[in-house]
MIBA-320568 format. One record per residue (C-alpha): x negated, y negated, z. Coordinates in pm, whole numbers, plus 50000, padded with zeros to 5 digits. Each point is the difference from the previous one (the first is absolute). Layout:
rec c1=X, c2=Y, c3=Z
...
END
This chain:
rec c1=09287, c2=54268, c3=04013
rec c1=50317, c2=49844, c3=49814
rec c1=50179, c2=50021, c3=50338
rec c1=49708, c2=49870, c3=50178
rec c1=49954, c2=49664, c3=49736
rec c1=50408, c2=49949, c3=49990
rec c1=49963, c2=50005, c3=50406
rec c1=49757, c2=49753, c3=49966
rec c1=50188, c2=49818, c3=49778
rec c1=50283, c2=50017, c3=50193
rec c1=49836, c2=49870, c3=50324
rec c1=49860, c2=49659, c3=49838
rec c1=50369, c2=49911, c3=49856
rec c1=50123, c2=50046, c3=50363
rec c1=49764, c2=49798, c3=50136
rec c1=50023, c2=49730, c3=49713
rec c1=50380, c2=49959, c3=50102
rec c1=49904, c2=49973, c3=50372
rec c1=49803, c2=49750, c3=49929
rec c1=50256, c2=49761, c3=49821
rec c1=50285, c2=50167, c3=50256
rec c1=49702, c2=49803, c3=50294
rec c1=49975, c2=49704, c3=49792
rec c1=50393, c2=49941, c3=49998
rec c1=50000, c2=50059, c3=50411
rec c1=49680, c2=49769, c3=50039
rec c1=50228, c2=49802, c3=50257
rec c1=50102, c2=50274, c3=50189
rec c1=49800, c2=50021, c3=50338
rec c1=49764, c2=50288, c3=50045
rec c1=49830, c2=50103, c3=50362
rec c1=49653, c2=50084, c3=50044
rec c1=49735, c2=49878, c3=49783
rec c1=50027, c2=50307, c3=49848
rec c1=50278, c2=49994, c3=49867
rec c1=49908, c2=49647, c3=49889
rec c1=49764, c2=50123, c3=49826
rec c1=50178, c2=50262, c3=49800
rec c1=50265, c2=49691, c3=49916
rec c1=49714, c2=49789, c3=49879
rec c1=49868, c2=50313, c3=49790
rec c1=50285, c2=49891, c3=49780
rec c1=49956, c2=49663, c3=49973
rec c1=49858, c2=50052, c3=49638
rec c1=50170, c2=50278, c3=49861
rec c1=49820, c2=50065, c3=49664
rec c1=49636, c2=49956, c3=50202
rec c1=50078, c2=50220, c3=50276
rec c1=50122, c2=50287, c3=49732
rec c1=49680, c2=49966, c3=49789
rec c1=49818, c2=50040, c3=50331
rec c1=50173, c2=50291, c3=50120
rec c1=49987, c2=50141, c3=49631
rec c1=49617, c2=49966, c3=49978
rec c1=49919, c2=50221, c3=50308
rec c1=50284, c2=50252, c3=49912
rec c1=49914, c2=50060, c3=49679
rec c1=49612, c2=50042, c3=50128
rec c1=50139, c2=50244, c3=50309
rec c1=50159, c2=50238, c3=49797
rec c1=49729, c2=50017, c3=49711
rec c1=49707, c2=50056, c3=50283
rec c1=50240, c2=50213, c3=50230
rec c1=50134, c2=50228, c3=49698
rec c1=49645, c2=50062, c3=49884
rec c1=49865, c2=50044, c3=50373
rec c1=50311, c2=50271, c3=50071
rec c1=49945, c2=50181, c3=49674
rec c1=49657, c2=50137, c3=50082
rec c1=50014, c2=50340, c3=50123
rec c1=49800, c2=50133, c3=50299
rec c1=50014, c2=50353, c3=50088
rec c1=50047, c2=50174, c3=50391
rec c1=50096, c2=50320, c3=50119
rec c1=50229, c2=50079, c3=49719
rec c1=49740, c2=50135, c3=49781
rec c1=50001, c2=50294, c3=50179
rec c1=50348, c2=50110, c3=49914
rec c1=50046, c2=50248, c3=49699
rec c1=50244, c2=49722, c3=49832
rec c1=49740, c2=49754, c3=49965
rec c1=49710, c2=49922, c3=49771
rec c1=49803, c2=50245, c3=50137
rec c1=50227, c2=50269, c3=49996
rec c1=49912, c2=50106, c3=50328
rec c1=49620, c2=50078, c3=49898
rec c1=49720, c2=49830, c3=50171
rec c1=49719, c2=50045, c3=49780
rec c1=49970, c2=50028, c3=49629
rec c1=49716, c2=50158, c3=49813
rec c1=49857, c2=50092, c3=49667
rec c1=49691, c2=50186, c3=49835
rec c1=49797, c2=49947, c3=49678
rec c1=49970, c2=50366, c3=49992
rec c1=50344, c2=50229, c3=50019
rec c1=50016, c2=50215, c3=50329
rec c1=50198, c2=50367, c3=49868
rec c1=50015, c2=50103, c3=50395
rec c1=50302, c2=49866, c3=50226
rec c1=49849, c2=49835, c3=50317
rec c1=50299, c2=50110, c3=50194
rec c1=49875, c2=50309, c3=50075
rec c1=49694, c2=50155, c3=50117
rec c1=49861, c2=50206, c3=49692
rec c1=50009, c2=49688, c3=49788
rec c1=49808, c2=49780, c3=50247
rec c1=49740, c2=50262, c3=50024
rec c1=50036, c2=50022, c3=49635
rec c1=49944, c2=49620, c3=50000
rec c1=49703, c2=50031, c3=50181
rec c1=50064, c2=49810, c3=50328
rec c1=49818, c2=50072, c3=50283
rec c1=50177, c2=50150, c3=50307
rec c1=50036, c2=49685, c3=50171
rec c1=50186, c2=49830, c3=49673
rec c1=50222, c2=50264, c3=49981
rec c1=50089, c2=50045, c3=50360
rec c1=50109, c2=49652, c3=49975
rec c1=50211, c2=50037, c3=49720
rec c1=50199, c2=50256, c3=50176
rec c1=50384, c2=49859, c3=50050
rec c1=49915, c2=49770, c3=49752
rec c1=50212, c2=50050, c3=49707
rec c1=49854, c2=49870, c3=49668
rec c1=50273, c2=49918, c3=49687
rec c1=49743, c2=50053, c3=49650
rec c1=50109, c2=49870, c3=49685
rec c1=49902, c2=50055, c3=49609
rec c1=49842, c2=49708, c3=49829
rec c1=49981, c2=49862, c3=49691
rec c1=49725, c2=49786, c3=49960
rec c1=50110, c2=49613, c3=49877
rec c1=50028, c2=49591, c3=49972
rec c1=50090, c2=49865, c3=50387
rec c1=50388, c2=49918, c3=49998
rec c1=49969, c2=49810, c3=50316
rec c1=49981, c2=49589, c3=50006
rec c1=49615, c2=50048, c3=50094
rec c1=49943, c2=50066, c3=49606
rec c1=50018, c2=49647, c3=49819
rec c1=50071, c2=50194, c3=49640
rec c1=50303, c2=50126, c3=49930
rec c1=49937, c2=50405, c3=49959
rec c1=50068, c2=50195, c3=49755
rec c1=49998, c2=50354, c3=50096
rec c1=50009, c2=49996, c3=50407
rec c1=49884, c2=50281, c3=50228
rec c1=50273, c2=50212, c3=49988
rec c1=49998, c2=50276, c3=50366
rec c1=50204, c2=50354, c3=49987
rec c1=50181, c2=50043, c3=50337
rec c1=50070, c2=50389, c3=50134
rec c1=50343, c2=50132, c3=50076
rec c1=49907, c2=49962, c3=50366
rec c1=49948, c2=49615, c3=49953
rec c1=50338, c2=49986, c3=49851
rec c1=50139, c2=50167, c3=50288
rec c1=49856, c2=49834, c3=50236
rec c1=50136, c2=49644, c3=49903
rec c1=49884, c2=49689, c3=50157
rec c1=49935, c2=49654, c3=49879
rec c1=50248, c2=49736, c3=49883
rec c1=50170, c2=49938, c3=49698
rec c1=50096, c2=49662, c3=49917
rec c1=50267, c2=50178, c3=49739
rec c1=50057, c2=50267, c3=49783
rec c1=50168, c2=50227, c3=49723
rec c1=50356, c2=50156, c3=50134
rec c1=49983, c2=50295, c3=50220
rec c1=50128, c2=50307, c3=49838
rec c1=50337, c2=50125, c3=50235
rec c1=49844, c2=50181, c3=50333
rec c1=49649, c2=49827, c3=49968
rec c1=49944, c2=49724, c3=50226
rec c1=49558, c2=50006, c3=49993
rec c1=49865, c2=49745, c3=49715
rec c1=49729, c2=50285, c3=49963
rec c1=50154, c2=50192, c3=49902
rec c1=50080, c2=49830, c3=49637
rec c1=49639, c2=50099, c3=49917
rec c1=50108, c2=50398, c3=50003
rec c1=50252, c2=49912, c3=49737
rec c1=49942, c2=50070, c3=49632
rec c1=50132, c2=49720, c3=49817
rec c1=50196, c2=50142, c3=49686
rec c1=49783, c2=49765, c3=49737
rec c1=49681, c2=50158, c3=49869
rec c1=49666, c2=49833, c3=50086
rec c1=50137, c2=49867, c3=50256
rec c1=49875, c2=50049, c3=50366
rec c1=50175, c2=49806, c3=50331
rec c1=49766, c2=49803, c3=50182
rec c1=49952, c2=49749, c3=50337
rec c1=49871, c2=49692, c3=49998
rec c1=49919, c2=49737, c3=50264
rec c1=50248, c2=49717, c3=49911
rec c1=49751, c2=49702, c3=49994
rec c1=49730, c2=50193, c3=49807
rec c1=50331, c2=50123, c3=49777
rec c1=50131, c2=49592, c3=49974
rec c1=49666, c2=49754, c3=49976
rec c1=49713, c2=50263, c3=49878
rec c1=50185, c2=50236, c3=49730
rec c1=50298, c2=49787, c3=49939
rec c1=50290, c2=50281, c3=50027
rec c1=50285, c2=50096, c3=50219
rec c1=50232, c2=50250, c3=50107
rec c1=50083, c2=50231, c3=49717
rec c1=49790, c2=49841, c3=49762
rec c1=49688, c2=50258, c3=49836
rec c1=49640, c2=49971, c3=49956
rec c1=49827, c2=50126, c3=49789
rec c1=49623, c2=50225, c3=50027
rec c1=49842, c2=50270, c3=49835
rec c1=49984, c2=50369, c3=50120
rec c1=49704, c2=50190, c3=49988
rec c1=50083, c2=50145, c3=49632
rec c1=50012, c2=49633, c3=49850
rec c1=50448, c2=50040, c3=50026
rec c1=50208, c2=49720, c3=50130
rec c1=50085, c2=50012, c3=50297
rec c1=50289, c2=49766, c3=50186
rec c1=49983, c2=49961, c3=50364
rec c1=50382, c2=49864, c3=50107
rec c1=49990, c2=49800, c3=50332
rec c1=50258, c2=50180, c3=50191
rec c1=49948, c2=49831, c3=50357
rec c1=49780, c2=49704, c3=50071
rec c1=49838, c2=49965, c3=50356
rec c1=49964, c2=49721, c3=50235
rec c1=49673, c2=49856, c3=50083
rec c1=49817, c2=50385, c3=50009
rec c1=49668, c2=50118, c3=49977
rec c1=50027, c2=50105, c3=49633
rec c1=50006, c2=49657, c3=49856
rec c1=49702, c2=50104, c3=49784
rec c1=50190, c2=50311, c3=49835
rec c1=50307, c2=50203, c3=49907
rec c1=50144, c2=50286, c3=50053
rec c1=50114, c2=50264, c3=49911
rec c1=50093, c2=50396, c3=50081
rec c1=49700, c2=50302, c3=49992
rec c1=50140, c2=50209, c3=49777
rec c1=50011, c2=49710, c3=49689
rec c1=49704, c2=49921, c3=50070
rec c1=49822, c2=50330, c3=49968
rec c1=50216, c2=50037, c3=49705
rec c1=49905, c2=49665, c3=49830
rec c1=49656, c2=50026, c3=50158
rec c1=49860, c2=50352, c3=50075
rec c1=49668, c2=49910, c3=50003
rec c1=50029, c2=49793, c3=50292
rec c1=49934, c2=50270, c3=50260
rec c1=49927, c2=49942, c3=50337
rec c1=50114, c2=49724, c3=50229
rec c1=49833, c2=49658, c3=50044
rec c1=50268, c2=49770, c3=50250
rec c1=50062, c2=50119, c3=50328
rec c1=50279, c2=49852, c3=50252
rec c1=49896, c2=50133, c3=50384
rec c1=50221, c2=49959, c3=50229
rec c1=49853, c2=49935, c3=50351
rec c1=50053, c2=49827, c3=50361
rec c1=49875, c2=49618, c3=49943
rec c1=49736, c2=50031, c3=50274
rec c1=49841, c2=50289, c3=49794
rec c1=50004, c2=49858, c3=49685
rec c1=49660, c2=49837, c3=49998
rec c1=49832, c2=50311, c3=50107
rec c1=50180, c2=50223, c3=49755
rec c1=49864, c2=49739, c3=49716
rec c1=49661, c2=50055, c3=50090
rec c1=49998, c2=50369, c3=50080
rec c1=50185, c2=50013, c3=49622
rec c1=49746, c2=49783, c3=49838
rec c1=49739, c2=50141, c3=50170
rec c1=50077, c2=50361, c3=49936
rec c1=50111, c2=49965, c3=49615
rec c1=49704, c2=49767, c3=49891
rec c1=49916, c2=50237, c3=49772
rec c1=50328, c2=49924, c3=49788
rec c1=50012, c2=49625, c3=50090
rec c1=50263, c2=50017, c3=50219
rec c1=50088, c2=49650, c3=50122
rec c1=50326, c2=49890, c3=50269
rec c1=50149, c2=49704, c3=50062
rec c1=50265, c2=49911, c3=50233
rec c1=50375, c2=49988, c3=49837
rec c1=50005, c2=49694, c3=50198
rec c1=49724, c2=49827, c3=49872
rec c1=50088, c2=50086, c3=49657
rec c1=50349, c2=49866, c3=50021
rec c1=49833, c2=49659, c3=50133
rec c1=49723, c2=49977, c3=49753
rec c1=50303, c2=50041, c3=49771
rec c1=50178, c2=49689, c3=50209
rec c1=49715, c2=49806, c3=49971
rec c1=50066, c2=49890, c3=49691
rec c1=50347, c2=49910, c3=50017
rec c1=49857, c2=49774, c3=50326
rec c1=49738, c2=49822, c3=49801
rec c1=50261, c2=49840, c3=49788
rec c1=50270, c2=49942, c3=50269
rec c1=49696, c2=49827, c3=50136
rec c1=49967, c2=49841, c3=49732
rec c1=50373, c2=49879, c3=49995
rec c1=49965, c2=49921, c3=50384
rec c1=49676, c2=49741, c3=49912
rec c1=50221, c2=49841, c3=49699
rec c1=50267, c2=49993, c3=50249
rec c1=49802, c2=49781, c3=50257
rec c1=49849, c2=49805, c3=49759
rec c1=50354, c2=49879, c3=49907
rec c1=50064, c2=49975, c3=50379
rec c1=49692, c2=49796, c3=50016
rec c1=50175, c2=49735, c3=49712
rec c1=50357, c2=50064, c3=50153
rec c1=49910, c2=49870, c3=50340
rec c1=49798, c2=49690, c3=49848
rec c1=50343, c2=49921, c3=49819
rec c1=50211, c2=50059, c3=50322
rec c1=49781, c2=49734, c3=50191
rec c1=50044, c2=49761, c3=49724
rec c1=50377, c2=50039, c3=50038
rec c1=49897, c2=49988, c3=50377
rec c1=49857, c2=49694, c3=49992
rec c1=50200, c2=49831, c3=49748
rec c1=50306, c2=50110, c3=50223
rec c1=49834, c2=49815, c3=50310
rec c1=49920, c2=49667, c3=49788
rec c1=50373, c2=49917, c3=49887
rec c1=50034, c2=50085, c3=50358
rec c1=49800, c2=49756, c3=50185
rec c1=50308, c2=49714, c3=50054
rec c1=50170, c2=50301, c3=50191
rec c1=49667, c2=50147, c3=50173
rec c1=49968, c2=49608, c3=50134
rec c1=50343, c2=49968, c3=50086
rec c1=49976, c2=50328, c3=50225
rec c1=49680, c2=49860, c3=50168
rec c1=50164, c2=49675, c3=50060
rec c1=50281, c2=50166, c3=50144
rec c1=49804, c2=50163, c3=50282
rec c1=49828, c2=50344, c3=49786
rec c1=49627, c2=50010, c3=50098
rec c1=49728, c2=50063, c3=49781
rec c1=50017, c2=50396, c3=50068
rec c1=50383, c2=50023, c3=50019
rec c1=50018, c2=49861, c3=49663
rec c1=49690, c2=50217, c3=49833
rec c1=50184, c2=50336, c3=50132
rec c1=50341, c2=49911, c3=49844
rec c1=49820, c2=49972, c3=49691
rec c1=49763, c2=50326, c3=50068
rec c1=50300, c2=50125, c3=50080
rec c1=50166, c2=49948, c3=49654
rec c1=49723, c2=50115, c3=49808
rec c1=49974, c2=50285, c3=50197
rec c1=50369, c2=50100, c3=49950
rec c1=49970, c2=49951, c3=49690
rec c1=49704, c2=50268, c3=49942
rec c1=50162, c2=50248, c3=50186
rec c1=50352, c2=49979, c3=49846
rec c1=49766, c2=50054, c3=49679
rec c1=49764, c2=50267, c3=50118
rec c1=50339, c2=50160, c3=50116
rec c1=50178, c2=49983, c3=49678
rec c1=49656, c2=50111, c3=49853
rec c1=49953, c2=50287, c3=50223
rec c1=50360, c2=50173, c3=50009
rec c1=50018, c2=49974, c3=49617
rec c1=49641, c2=50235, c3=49956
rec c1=50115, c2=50198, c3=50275
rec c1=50318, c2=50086, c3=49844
rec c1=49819, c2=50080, c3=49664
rec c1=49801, c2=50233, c3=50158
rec c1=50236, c2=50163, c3=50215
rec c1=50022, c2=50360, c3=49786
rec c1=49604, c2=50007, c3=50103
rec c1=50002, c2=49965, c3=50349
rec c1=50209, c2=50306, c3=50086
rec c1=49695, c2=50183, c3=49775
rec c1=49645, c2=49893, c3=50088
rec c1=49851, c2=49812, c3=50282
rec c1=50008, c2=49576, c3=49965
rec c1=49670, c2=49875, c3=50072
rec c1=50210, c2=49795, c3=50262
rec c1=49747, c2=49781, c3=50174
rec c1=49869, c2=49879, c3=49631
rec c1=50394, c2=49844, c3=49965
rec c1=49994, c2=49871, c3=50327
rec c1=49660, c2=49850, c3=49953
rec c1=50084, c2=49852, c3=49664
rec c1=50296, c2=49849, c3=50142
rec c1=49744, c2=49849, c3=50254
rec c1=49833, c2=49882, c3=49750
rec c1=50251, c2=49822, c3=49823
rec c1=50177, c2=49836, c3=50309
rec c1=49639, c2=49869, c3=50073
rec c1=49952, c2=49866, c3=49707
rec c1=50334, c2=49833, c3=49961
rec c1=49979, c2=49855, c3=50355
rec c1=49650, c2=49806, c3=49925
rec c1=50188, c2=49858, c3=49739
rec c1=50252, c2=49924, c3=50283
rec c1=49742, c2=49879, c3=50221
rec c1=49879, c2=49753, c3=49705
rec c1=50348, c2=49840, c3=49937
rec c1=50025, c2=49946, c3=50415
rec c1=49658, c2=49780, c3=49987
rec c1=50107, c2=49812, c3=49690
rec c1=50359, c2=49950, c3=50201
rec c1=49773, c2=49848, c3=50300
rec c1=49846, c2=49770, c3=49777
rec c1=50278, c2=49793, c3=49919
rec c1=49974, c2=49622, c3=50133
rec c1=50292, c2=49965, c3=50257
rec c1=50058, c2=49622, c3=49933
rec c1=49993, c2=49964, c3=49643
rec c1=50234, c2=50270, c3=49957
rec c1=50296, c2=49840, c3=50208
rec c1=49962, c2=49646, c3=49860
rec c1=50051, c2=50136, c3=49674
rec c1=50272, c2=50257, c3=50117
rec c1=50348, c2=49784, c3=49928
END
């Protein structure tokens, strides 16, 4: 973002001295009446840089919010996303005590034949659960003991998911995960995963820092973040390995989260045959996918919110640009009469000026736009750019800076031709 703001920065100073470098050369002749056009862009140094500042400084606020929004394609599907590589993600108000892997515990489950044929090459991850506050940004209170899940030795070895950083590898371990299996040498002290955002906004901790719950016998008990995920399904808890948490919680028997891993065009109809099947322990699935962008919802609503504040100081941006428009045109109006005297029709003369105006907006949406693309460059190698919302801002605010264009032409075309060159000396 500092890069982004100095580039910015940097690109209204070189303009500024362009500007006085055109001013010095106003005698020197220019072809085209585009390139007159550019020349007369500098005819007013100070107004053409607030001009070009004004829609700049709008470009990049609108086009940095715009390009930080996060939409999600086909790499949800790949183990080092979000998802982990799972497809559907489901819990129980009742613990299940059989594994739905195989075929004993489905029958043990009690799913009909056609449930559990379907579940066949479906491999299902369960996971213990402690019951708790939601960590996630869904839950407007900050909580104070959040649902805390156990994860197997087979999750661990597995892998999956992305973290956005964590605790040093010991020498020949290269799996995050694998921190989890690690005893820390501290008592009461257990090493645990969190999702970075719920870890930064909601619970207010980082990377090595503790927090602090209660076991089942009333003790102390400090869960260290050792790794911190990016943008995962388990914003709403944190986690840790099985074997603490039968230790710190034997009670909790049973296993109420389940990760299934499945072929996207099945997913739906492995949700229903689960729910379905397990009604009798509440069973309930949701997509990872869906989870991950009720999670982005929220973080939309307020760039949404930043986009609509954004506008609205386009809105009072673009009224001050076709003041300076128009204001530019009137101390104009001996030259403007001088050019129509000189041969320049009506419509020659009103394109020079749209002309201006309009190379003066895109100079600024220019400056504007490289600067917010630059600040988000680390992003766009990592998610998907919703790119036809930047190109339709952009639009948006070339339209609205050439009406203001369009106005400064008509008040050009009003000048009185006579009066003008009598007083002209």
């Amino acid at each position: 973002f500092g890069a982004g703001a100095l580039v910015l920065v940097g690109g209204l100073a070189w303009f500024a001295r362009w500007c006085r470098a055109g001013g010095a050369r106003g005698r020197k002749a220019v072809s085209g009446l585009g390139a007159m056009a550019a020349r007369n862009a500098s005819w007013n140094p100070g107004r053409s840089l607030l001009s070009v500042a004004l829609v700049a400084c709008a470009a990049f606020v609108l086009v940095l919010v715009a390009a930080s929004r996060q939409e999600f394609g086909a790499e949800l599907e790949r183990r080092d996303s979000g998802t982990g590589g799972y497809d559907l993600l489901a819990e129980s108000d009742v613990p299940l005590f059989h594994d739905l892997n195989t075929e004993t515990g489905r029958i043990e489950l009690g799913l009909d034949p056609d449930a559990a044929a379907a579940l066949r090459g479906v491999s299902v991850q369960p996971l213990r659960v402690l019951p708790g506050d939601d960590a996630s940004c869904l839950n407007l209170y900050r909580p104070e003991s959040p649902r805390i899940l156990g994860v197997p030795d087979d999750f661990l070895d597995r892998g999956g998911f992305r973290f956005r950083v964590h605790a040093p590898l010991p020498e020949g371990v290269d799996d995050p995960w694998a921190l989890l299996a690690i005893p820390l040498d501290e008592p009461d002290v257990v090493p645990a995963v969190a999702d970075a955002n719920s870890a930064q906004w909601i619970l207010k901790v980082g990377l090595g820092d503790d927090l602090t719950i209660e076991d089942e016998s009333g003790r102390p008990l400090r869960l260290r973040l050792v790794g911190l995920l990016d943008t995962s399904v388990f914003q709403s808890e944190l986690l840790i390995a099985e074997r603490p948490f039968l230790d710190r919680f034997p009670s909790r028997t049973g296993y109420g989260a389940f990760l299934v891993d499945v072929p996207p065009d099945r997913a739906q109809e492995i949700a229903e045959r689960l729910e379905d099947g397990l009604r009798p322990f509440g069973v309930d699935a949701i997509s990872t996918r869906a989870r991950i962008e009720a999670f982005k919802a929220v973080e939309h609503t307020y760039l949404s919110t930043f986009q609509l504040l954004g506008g609205l100081g386009l809105l009072l941006g673009t009224v001050g640009l076709a003041i300076v428009m128009v204001r530019n045109v009137f101390d104009r109006r001996a030259e403007l009469a001088t050019l129509r005297a000189f041969g320049f029709g009506r419509d020659r003369v009103a394109r020079m000026v749209l002309a201006e105006n309009a190379f003066l907006l895109v100079v600024g949406v220019g400056l504007g736009a490289l600067g917010a693309l630059i600040a988000v460059l680390p992003r766009l190698a990592q998610v998907d750019v919703p790119w036809a919302s930047l190109v339709a801002t952009l639009a948006a605010v070339l339209a609205v800076g050439l009406v203001s264009a369009v106005a400064a032409v008509r008040g050009a075309m009003r000048v009185p031709l006579l009066p003008e060159l009598k007083a002209e000396r």
